[in-house]
N, C-alpha and C positions, 0 to 999 in steps of 0.2 A: 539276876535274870536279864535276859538279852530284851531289846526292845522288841515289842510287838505290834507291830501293823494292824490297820485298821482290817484290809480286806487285802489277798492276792488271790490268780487267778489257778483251776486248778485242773493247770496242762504237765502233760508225763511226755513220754514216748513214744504215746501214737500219735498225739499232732504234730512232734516235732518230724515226726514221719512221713505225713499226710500233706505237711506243708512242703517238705523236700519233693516229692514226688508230684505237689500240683505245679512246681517251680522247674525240675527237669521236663516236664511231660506237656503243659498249658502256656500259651502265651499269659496265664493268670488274670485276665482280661474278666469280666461280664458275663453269666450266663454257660459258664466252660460245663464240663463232663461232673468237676466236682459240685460244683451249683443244682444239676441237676437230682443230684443224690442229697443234697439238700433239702432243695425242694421237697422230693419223696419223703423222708423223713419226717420231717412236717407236717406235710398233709395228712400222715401216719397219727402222728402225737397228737395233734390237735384238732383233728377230724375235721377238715374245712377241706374244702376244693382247691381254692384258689391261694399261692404263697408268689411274697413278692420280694426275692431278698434286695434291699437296699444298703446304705453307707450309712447307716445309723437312725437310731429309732426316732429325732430331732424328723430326719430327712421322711422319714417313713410315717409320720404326723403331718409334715407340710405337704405328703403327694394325696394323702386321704384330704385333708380339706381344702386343696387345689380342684380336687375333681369333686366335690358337692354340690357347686354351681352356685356359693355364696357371693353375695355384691352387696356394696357400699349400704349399708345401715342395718347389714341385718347382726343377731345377735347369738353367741354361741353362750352358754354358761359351760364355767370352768371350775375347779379350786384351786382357791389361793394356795394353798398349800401342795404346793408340787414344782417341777422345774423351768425355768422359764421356757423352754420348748415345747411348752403346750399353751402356754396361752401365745407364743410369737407364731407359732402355726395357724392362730385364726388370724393376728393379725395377717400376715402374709398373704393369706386369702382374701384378703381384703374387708376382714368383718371384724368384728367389735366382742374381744373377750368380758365377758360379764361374770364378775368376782365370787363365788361362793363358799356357805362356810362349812365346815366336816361335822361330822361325830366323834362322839369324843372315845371312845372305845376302838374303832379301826383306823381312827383317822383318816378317813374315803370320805367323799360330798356325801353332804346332808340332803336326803330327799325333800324334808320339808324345808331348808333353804331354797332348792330349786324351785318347788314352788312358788317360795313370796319374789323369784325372780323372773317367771316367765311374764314376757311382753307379749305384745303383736309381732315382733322382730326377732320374735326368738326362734330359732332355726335347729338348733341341737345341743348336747351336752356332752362335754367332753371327760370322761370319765378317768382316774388316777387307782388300779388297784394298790394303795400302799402297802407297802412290804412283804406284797406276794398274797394278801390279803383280801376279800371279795367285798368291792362294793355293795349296799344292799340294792340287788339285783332286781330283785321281785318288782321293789315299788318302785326304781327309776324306771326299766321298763313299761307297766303302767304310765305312768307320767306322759314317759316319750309318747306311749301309744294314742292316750289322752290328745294331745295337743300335738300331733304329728312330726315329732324331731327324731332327728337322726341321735345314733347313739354311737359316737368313737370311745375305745377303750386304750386311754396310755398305759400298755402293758410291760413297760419296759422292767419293771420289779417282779413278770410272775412267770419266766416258761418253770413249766412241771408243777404249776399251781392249778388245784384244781375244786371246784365250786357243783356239789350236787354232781358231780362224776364229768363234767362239762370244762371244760381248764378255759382259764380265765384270759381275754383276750377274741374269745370268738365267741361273747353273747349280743354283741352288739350291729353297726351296720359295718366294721372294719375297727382294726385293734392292730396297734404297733410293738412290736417288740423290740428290745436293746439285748447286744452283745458286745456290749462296753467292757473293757479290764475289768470294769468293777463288777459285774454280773454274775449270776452261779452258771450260767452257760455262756464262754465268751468266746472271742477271735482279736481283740485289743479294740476295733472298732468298729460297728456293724448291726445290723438290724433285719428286720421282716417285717412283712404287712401284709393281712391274712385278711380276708373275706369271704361270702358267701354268696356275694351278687356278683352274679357275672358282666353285668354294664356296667355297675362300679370297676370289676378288676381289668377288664377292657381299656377302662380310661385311663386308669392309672397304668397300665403294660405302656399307653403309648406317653401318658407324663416321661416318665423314670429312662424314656428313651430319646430324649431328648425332639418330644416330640413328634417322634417318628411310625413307621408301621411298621419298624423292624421287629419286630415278634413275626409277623404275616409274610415278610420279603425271606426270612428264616425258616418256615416252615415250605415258604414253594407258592405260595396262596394268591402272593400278586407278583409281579416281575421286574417290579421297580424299589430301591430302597430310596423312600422321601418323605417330606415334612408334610404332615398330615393336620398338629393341632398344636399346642402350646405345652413345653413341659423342658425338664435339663436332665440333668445324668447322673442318677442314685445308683448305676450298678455296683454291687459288691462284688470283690474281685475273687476269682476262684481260687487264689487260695488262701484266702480268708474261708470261705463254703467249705475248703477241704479240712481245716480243723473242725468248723463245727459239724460236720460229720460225724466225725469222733467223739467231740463235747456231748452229741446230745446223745447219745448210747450211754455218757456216764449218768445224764440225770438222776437216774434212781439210788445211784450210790451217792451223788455229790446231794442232794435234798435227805435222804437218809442221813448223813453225817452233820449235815447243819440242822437237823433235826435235834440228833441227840446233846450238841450243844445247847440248842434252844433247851431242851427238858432238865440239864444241867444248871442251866440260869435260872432258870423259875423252881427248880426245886432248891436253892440257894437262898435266895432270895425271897422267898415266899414269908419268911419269918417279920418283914421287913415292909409289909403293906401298908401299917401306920406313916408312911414315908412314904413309899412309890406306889405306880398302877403298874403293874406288868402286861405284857400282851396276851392277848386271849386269841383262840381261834374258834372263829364263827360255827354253830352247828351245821355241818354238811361239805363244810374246807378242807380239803388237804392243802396245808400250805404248801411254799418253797421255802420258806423266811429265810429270804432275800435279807429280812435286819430283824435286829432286836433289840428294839427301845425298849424302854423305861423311860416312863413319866414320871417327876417328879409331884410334888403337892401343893412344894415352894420354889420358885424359882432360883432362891437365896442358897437351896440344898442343893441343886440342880450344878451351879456352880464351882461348888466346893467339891463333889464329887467328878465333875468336869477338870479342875485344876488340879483337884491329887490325882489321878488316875495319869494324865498325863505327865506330871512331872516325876513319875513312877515308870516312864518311856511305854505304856500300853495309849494308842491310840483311840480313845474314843472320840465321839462327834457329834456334832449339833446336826441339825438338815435345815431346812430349808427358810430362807427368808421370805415370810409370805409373800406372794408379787402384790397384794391391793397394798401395802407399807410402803414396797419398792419405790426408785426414783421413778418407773418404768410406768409401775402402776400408779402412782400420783398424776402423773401425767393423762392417764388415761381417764382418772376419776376428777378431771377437771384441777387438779393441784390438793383436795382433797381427799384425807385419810376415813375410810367408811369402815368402822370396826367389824370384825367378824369375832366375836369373843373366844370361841374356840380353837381356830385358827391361831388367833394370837399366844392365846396361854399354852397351847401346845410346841409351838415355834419356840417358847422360850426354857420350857421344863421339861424336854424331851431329851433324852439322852443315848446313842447306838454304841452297842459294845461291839467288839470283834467279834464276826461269826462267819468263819469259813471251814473247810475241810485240811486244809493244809493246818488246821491249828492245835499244836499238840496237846496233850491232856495235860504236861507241866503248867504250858502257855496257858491253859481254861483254869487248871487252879491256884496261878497267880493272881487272874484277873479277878477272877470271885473272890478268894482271899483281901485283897487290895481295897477292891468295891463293899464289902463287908464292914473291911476295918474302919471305911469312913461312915457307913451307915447308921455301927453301934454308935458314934458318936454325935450324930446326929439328934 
């Protein structure tokens, strides 16, 4: 069996189409013809007014809490467990990410963590749907509403993910998207940033413009193109926008097909619960599943089915190194490691198998075969 990749991306011949044509046709710049059918699209999918395509979902986190109006002490809560471009987006802002821990079923912050961590300095909470998977929406909400914070959503794991018929990404006060290679909707590197406030999307139009009022000098509105307020230049280029044009019309087949993979892995594996926790899906989710871990019990098994699998050339993969562990976050927690139990023991006994659409049904019953044969032995 040939080696198997962890994740590719799954572009045919209409982007490779769409991208010829935005390259003979567009200076490929910001904002072009194809940007604009982007846009539409978008605000189509995900019911929201306002779409901001940016240069990646990192950049499309640092324009939302650039424009929140945070300063020097105040405090956002985050989870540990996520990328470090979400907790360097508050520091960027100038404020103070504050560490928290998950649930242990979705892997998404813990609402009752948030709690034991709101201060007088706490300003908002930056939310992580992982793996395409809904936050518990209900009670952070509450929460925010309770003690007045804002609510970002790092969506970068859920377009075509959807929560109570509402897709995940726009329950908050703004939510970022990725269209990273690694993504079930991509362009190799790229993002959005979706909202419902119009003073919000305002301040961010003139961030992402490098400060300027060029949205307004564009439409005819003032007569000068100049510096208005403080911000740099997130445009995504159009034809990057001219593939995901095409991308996101596949949505329903490309979350269809990683679907049935997923239902593949858990009816597999189900035998095998005395060992792992498999992924569940919330009542009222349609996922994307963007991944599909497996938690192990022990981290001791975790390993061993980490190191056959790969020396068998199928790529699976750990995620993420909590940041409160990190050199990043020591540093921030005064050189102090502050345990989040959960956080930890998931970081270490989590394990993501391959789950894309490009993955043939040889490829899925090697990989279940292989995963298998180390489990009975377990």
């Amino acid at each position: 069996m040939k080696h198997i990749v962890f994740t590719k991306p799954y572009w045919g011949k209409e982007e490779i189409t769409a991208a010829r044509d935005a390259i003979q046709t567009t200076l490929g710049t910001g904002d072009g013809p194809h940007t604009a059918r982007f846009i539409s699209s978008m605000q189509k999918i995900l019911d929201v007014p306002y779409v901001l395509p940016v240069t990646s979902c990192t950049h499309g986190l640092e324009m939302i809490l650039a424009c929140m109006g945070l300063k020097r002490g105040d405090e956002v809560i985050v989870p540990s467990f996520t990328m470090s471009s979400t907790a360097n987006a508050i520091i960027l802002a100038g404020a103070t990410p504050v560490f928290c821990d998950i649930e242990d079923r979705r892997y998404t912050i813990d609402p009752k963590d948030i709690q034991r961590r709101i201060t007088p300095h706490t300003k908002g909470i930056m939310l992580v749907h992982y793996a395409g998977m809904p936050c518990l929406m209900e009670e952070i909400l509450d929460i925010a509403k309770k003690h007045h914070l804002f609510i970002v959503e790092d969506a970068a794991h859920t377009m075509g993910a959807l929560y109570k018929g509402r897709a995940l990404g726009t329950w908050g006060d703004a939510g970022a998207y990725s269209f990273h290679g690694t993504k079930n909707v991509c362009c190799g590197e790229g993002g959005a940033v979706v909202t419902r406030d119009t003073k919000l999307a305002d301040a961010m139009e003139v961030y992402r413009a490098n400060g300027t009022n060029r949205r307004e000098f564009l439409r005819g509105t003032v007569d000068k193109y100049t510096w208005v307020g403080k911000g740099t230049s997130f445009f995504l280029s159009d034809i990057l926008c001219a593939m995901l044009v095409m991308q996101l019309k596949k949505i329903p087949r490309i979350n269809s097909m990683r679907s049935s993979i997923a239902k593949a892995y858990s009816k597999h594996l189900k035998p095998y619960q005395n060992l792992i926790i498999l992924p569940s899906v919330p009542a009222g989710c349609v996922p994307n599943w963007h991944i599909y871990g497996i938690r192990f019990k022990k981290e001791s098994h975790a390993k061993v089915l980490y190191d056959h699998m790969r020396a068998h050339g199928i790529d699976v993969t750990t995620h993420y190194v909590p940041l409160h562990s990190s050199p990043m976050g020591r540093i921030l927690n005064g050189g102090k490691k502050h345990p989040l139990p959960v956080t930890d023991i998931v970081a270490k006994t989590l394990i993501r198998l391959p789950i894309y659409p490009g993955l043939t049904r040889e490829e899925l019953h090697h990989i279940i075969q292989e995963a298998q044969s180390v489990l009975k032995q377990l």
